[in-house]
Backbone as JSON Lines, residues from 0, in Angstrom:
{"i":0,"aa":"X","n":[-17.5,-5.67,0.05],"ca":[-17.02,-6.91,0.61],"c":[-16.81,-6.79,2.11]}
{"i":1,"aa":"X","n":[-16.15,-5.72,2.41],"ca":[-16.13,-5.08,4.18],"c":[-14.65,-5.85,4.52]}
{"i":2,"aa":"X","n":[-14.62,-5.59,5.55],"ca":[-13.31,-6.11,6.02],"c":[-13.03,-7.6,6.11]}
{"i":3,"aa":"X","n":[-11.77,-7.81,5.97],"ca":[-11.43,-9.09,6.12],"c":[-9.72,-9.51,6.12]}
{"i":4,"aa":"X","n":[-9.26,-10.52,7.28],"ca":[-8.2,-10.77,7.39],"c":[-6.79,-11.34,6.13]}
{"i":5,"aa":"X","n":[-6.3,-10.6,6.29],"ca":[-5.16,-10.57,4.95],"c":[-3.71,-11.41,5.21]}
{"i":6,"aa":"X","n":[-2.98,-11.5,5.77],"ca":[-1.37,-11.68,6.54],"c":[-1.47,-11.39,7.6]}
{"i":7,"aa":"X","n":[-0.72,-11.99,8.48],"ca":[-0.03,-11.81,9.61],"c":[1.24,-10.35,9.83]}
{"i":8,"aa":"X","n":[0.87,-9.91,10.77],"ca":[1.67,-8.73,10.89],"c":[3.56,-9.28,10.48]}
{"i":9,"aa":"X","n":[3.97,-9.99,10.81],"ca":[5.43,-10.51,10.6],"c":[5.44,-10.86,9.37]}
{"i":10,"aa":"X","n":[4.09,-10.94,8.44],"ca":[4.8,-10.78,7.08],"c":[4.86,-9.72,6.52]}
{"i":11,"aa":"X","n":[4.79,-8.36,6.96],"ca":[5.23,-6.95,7.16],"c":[5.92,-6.59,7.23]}
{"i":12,"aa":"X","n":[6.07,-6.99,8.21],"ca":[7.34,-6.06,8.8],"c":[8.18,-6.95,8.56]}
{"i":13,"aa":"X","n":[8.57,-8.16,8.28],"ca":[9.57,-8.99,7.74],"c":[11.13,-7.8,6.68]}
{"i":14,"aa":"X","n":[10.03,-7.23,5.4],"ca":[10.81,-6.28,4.64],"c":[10.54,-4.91,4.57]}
{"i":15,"aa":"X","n":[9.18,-4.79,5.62],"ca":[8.3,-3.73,5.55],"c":[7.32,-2.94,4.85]}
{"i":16,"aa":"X","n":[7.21,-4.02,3.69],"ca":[6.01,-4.01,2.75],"c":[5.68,-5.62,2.35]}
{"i":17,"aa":"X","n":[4.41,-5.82,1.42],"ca":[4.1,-7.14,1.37],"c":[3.4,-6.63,0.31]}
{"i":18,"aa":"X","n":[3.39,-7.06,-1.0],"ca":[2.49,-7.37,-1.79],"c":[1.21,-8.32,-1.79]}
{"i":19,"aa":"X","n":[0.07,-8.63,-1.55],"ca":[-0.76,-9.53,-1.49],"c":[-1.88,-9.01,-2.91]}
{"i":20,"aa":"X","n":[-2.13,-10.52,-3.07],"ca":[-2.95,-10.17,-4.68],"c":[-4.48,-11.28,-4.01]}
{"i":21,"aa":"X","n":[-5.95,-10.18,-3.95],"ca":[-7.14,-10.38,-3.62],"c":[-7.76,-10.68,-4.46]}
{"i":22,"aa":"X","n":[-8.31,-11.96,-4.9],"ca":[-9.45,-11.86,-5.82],"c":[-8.97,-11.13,-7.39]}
{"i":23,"aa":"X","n":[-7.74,-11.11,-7.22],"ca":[-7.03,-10.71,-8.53],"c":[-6.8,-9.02,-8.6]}
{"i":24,"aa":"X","n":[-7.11,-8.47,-7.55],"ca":[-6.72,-7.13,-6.58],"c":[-5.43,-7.08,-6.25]}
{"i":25,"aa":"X","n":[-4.54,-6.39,-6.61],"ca":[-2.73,-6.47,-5.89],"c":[-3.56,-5.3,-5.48]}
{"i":26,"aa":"X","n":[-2.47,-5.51,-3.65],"ca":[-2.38,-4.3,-2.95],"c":[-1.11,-4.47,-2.09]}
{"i":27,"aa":"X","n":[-0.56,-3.42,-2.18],"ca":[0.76,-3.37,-1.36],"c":[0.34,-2.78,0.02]}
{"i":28,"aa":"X","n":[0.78,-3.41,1.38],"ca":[0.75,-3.0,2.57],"c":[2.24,-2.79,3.03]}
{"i":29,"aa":"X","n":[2.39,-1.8,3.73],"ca":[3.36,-1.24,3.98],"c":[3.58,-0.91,5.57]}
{"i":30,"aa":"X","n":[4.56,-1.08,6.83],"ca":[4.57,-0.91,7.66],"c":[5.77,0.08,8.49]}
{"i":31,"aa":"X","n":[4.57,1.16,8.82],"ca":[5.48,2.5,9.28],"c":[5.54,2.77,10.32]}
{"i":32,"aa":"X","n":[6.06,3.35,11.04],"ca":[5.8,3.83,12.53],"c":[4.77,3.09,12.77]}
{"i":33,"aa":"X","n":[4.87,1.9,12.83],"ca":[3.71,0.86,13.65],"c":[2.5,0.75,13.53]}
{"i":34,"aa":"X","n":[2.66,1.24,12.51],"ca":[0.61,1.05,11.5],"c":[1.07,0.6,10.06]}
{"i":35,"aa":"X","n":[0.11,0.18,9.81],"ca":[-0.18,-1.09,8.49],"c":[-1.03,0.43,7.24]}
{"i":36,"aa":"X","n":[0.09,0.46,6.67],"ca":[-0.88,1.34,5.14],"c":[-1.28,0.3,3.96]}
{"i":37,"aa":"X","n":[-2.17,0.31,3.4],"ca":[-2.47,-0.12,2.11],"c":[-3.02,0.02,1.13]}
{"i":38,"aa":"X","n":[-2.28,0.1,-0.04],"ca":[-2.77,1.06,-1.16],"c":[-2.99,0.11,-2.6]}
{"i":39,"aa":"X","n":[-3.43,0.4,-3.5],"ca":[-3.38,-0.3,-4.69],"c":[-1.9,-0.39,-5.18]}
{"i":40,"aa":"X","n":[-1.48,-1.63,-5.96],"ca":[-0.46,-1.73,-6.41],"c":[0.41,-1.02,-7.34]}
{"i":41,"aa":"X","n":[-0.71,-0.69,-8.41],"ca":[-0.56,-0.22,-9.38],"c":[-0.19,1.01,-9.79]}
{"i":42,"aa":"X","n":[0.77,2.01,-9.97],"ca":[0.67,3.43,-10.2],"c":[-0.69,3.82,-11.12]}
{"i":43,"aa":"X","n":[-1.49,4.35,-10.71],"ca":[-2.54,4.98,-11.58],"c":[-1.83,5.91,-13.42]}
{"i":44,"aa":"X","n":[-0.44,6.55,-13.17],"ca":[-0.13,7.13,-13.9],"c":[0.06,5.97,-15.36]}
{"i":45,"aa":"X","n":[0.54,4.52,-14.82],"ca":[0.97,3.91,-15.76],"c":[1.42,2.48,-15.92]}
{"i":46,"aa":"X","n":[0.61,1.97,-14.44],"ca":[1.0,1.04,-14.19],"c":[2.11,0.46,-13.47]}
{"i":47,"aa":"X","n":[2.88,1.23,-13.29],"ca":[4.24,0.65,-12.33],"c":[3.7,0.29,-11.24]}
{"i":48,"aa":"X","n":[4.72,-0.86,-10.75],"ca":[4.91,-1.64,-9.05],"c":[5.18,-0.68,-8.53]}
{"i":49,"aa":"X","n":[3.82,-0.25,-7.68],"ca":[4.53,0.46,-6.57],"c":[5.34,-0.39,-5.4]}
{"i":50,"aa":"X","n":[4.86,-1.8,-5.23],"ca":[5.8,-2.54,-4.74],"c":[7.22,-2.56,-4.38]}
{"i":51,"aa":"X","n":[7.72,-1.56,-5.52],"ca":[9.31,-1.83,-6.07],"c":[9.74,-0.32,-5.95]}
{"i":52,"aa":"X","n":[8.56,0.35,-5.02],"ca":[9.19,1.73,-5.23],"c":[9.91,2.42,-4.01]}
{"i":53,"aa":"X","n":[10.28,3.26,-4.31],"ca":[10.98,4.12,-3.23],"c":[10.1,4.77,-2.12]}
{"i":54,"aa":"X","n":[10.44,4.13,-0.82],"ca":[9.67,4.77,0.38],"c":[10.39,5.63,1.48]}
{"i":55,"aa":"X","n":[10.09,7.2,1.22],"ca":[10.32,8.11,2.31],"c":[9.24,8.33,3.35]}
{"i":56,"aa":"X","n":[8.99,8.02,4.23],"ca":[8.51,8.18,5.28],"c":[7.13,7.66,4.85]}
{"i":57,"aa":"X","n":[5.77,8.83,4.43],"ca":[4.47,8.23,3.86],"c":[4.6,8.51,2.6]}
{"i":58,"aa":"X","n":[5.71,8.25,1.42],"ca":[5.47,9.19,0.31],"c":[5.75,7.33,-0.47]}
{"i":59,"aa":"X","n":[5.36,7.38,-1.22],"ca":[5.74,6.34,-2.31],"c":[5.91,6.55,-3.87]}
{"i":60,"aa":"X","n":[7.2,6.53,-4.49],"ca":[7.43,6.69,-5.27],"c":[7.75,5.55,-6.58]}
{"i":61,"aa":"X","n":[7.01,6.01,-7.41],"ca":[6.61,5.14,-8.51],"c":[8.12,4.64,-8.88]}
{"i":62,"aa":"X","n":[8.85,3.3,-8.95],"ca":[9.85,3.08,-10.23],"c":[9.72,3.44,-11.9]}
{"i":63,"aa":"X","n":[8.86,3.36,-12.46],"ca":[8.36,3.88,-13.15],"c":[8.97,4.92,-14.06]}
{"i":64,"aa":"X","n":[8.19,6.39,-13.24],"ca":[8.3,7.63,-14.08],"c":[8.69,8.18,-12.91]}
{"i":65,"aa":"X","n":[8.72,8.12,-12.0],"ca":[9.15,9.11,-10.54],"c":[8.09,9.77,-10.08]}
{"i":66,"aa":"X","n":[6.52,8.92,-10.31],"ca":[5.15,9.38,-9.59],"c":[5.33,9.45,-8.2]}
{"i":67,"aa":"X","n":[5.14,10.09,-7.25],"ca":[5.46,10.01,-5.94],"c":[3.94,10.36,-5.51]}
{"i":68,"aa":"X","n":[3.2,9.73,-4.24],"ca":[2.22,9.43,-3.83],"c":[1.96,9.6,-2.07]}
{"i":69,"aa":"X","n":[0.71,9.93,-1.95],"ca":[0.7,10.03,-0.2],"c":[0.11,8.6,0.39]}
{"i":70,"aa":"X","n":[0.72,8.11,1.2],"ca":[0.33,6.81,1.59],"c":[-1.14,7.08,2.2]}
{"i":71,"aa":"X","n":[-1.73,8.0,2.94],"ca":[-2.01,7.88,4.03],"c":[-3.59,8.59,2.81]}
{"i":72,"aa":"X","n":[-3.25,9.65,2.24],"ca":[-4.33,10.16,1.54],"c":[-4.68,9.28,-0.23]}
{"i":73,"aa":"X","n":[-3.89,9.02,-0.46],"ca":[-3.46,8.73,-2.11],"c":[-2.92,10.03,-2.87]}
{"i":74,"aa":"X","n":[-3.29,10.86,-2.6],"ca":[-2.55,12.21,-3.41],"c":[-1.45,11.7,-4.05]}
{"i":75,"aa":"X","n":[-1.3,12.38,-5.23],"ca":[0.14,12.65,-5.92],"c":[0.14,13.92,-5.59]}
{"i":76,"aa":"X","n":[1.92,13.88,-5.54],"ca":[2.7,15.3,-5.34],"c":[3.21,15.92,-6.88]}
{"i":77,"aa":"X","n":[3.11,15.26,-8.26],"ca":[2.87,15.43,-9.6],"c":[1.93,14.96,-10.07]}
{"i":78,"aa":"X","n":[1.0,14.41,-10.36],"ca":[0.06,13.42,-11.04],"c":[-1.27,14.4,-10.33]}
{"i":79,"aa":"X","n":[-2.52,14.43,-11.05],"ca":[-3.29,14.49,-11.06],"c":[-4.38,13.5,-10.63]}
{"i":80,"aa":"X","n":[-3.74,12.24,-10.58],"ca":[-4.87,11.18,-10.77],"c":[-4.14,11.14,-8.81]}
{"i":81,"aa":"X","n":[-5.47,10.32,-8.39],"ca":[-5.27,9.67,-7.02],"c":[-4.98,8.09,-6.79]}
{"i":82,"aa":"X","n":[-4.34,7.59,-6.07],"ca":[-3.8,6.72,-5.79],"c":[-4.71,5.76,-4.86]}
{"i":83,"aa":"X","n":[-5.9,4.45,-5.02],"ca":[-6.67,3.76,-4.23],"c":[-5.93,3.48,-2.82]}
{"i":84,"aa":"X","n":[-6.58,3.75,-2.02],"ca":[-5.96,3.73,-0.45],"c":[-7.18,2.83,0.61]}
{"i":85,"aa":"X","n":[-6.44,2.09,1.11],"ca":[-7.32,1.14,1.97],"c":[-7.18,1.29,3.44]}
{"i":86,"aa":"X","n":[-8.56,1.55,4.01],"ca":[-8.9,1.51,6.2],"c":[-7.93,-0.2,6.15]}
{"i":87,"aa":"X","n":[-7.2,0.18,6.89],"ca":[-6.47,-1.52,7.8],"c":[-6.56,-1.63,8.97]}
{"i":88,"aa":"X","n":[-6.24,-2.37,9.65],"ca":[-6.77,-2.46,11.18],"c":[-5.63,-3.84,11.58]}
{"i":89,"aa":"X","n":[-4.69,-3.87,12.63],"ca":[-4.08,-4.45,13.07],"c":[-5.09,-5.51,14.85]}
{"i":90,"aa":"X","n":[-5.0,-6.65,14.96],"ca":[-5.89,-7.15,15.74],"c":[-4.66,-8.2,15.83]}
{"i":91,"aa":"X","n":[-3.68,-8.14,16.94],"ca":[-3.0,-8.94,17.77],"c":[-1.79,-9.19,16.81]}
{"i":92,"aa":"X","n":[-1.71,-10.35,16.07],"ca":[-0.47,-10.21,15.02],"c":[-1.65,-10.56,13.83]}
{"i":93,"aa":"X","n":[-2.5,-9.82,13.27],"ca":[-3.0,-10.24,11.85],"c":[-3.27,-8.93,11.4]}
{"i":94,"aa":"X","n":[-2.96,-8.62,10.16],"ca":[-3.67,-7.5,9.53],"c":[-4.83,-7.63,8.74]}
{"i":95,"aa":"X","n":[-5.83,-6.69,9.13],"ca":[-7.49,-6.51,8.56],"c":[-7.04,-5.47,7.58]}
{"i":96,"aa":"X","n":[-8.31,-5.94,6.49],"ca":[-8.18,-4.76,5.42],"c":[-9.6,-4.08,4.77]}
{"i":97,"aa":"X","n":[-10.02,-3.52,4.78],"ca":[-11.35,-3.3,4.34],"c":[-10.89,-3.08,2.85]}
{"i":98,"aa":"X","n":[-11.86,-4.06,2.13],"ca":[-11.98,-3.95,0.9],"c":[-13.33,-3.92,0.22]}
């Protein structure tokens, strides 16, 4: 599909994440030290909101089961499985997302 414009940066950083659902795609974007991450919604382990999860710095942790995840790579720090991770691109106040 390639890139394409998603939200406005202030709906980001508003709570510092944003759920947006693509074409029936949830992906949570998340805003850290002044870059836009975005990853699939879903915990791979089992389905949990990562939406709803606990964020230390780039780590995201499942509500769930306590899957904890690398924003930046998808890695789990328990889990075996990898976590879908999306290129974003910030362009004035809008966030791009390659999907």
């Amino acid at each position: 599909m390639g890139e394409i414009k998603i939200c406005k940066l202030s709906e980001v950083k508003e709570k510092g994440r944003k759920l947006i659902d693509f074409n029936g795609q949830k992906i949570v974007l998340f805003f850290i030290k002044g870059e836009i991450y975005a990853v699939n919604s879903l915990c791979p382990h089992r389905g949990g909101p990562l939406e709803e999860g606990q964020l230390n710095e780039f780590e995201i942790t499942c509500p769930s089961h306590n899957f904890t995840f690398d924003l930046i790579s998808g890695e789990s720090f328990n889990y075996s499985s990898k976590l879908k991770t999306y290129k974003t691109r910030l362009d004035g106040e809008y966030v791009y997302i390659n999907i």
